[in-house]
N, C-alpha and C positions, 0 to 999 in steps of 0.2 A: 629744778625749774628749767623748763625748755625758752629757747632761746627768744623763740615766737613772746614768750609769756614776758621774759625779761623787757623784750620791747615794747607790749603793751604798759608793764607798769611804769618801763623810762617816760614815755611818751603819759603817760597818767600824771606824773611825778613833776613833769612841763608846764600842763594844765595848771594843776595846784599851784605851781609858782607864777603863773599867769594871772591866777586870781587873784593871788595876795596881793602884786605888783599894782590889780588895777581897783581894788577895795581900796588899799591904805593911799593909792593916789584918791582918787575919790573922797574919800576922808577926809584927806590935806593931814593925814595924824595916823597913830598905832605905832603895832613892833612887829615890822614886816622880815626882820633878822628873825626870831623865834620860828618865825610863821616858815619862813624860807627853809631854814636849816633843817625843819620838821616835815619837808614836802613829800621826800621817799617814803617816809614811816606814813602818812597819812593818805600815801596812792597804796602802799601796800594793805595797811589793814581796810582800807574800803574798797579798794579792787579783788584782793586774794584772799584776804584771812576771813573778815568778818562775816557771818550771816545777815544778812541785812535786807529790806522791800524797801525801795524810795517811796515805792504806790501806797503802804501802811506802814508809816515809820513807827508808829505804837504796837508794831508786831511782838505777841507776849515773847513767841518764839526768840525775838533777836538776839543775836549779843548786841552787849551796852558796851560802851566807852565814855571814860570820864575824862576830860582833860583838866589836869590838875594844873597845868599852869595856863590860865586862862585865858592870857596876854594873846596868847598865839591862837584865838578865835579866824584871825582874818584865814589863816591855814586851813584851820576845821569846817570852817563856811566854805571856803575852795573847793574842797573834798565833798563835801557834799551838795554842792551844785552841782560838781561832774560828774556824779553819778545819778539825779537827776530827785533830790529833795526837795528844792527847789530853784527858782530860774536862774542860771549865771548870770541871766541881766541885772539881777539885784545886788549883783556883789559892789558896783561901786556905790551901793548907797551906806555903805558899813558906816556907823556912827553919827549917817545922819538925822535931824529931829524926825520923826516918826516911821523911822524905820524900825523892819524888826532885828536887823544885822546890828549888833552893840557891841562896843568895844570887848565885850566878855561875855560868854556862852550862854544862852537863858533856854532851859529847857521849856516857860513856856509860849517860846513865841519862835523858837527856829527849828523846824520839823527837821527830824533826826537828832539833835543833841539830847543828851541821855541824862546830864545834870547839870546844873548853874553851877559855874566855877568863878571865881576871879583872881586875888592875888595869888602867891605863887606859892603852891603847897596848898592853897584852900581846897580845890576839888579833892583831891586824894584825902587829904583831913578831916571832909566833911565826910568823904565816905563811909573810912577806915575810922572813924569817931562815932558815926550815926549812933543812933540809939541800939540796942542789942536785938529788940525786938525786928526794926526796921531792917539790917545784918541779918538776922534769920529768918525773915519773910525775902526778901532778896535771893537769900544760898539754897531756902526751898524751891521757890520758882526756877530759881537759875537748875538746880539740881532736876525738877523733875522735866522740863524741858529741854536740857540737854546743851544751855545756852551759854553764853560765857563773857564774864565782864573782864573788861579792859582796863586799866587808869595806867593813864602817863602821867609817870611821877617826876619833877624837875627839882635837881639839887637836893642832899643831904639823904639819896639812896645809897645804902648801905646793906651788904647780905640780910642782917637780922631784919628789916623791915620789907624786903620782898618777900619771904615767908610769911610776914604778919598778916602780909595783906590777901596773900592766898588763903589763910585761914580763916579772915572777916570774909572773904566771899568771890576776890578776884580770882578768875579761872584762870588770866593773864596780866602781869603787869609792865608797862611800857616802860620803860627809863631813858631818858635822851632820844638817840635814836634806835632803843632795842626792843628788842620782844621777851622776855623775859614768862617760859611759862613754869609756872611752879617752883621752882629754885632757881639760884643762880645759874649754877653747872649745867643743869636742861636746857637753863633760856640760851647762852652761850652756844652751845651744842646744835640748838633748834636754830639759832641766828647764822651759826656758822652753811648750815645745811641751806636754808631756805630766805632768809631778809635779803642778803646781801646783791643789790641788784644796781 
């Protein structure tokens, strides 16, 4: 990572904590710590890693991202306001009545979000449980376009379950604040090379 690039994602990574700061004031409520602590991980995979169109969030091509631990929407609403999903004026109306910013991800009312999540461990659970059919229409689409799904997983990740989940379908899985692609030992390796900013 050149040094250029390190300071666009600091300067990314700023924003995201800007929004959270001024969603969950807005609010007057949330969990602006999850959101906070998760701000680099969320300028890097929407700045560097992911494929992604703001213009056609429904792009078959994209990778997906699931945030499993839902809590920390106000962070994911951030992130993609800065990249231009929709308006960062909207971010202090997070949770109020008839917005579409809610305290937890809803794929269908926040362009970009890739799955409804809420308590902690549900998004990852509901992925990595899906029905088998849903799992293999998922790994073929993801497979013949060449895309690749994300989920950040929070608490109770352990080596055997980051394999699981690359086998149900994740190309990537987040944990905390890592990148974890395919195995441990790769993610580590991949983090050590390229997250670290």
């Amino acid at each position: 990572m050149t040094k250029e690039e390190r300071l666009k994602l600091q300067i990314a990574a700023c924003k995201v904590r800007m929004g959270v700061i001024e969603s969950t004031h807005g609010a007057k409520a949330g969990h602006p710590g999850g959101s906070l602590s998760a701000a680099e991980l969320f300028a890097y995979l929407y700045n560097q890693e992911m494929r992604i169109d703001p213009a056609n969030p429904k792009w078959e091509d994209r990778d997906r991202f699931v945030l499993s631990k839902g809590h920390t929407a106000p962070g994911l609403y951030s992130a993609l306001a800065c990249r231009g999903f929709f308006p960062v004026e909207d971010l202090p109306t997070l949770r109020h009545i008839d917005s579409y910013l809610q305290g937890h991800p809803n794929m269908n009312t926040v362009p970009g979000v890739d799955m409804s999540t809420g308590s902690l461990g549900q998004g990852g659970q509901t992925y990595l449980e899906g029905s088998n059919q849903k799992i293999a229409g998922l790994r073929s689409l993801l497979d013949r376009v060449g895309s690749r799904a994300m989920i950040q997983i929070d608490g109770g990740v352990t080596p055997q379950n980051l394999p699981e989940a690359y086998v149900a379908g994740a190309r990537s899985v987040v944990a905390g604040s890592a990148v974890f692609g395919g195995t441990v030992q790769s993610g580590v390796a991949y983090l050590r090379r390229s997250c670290a900013f």
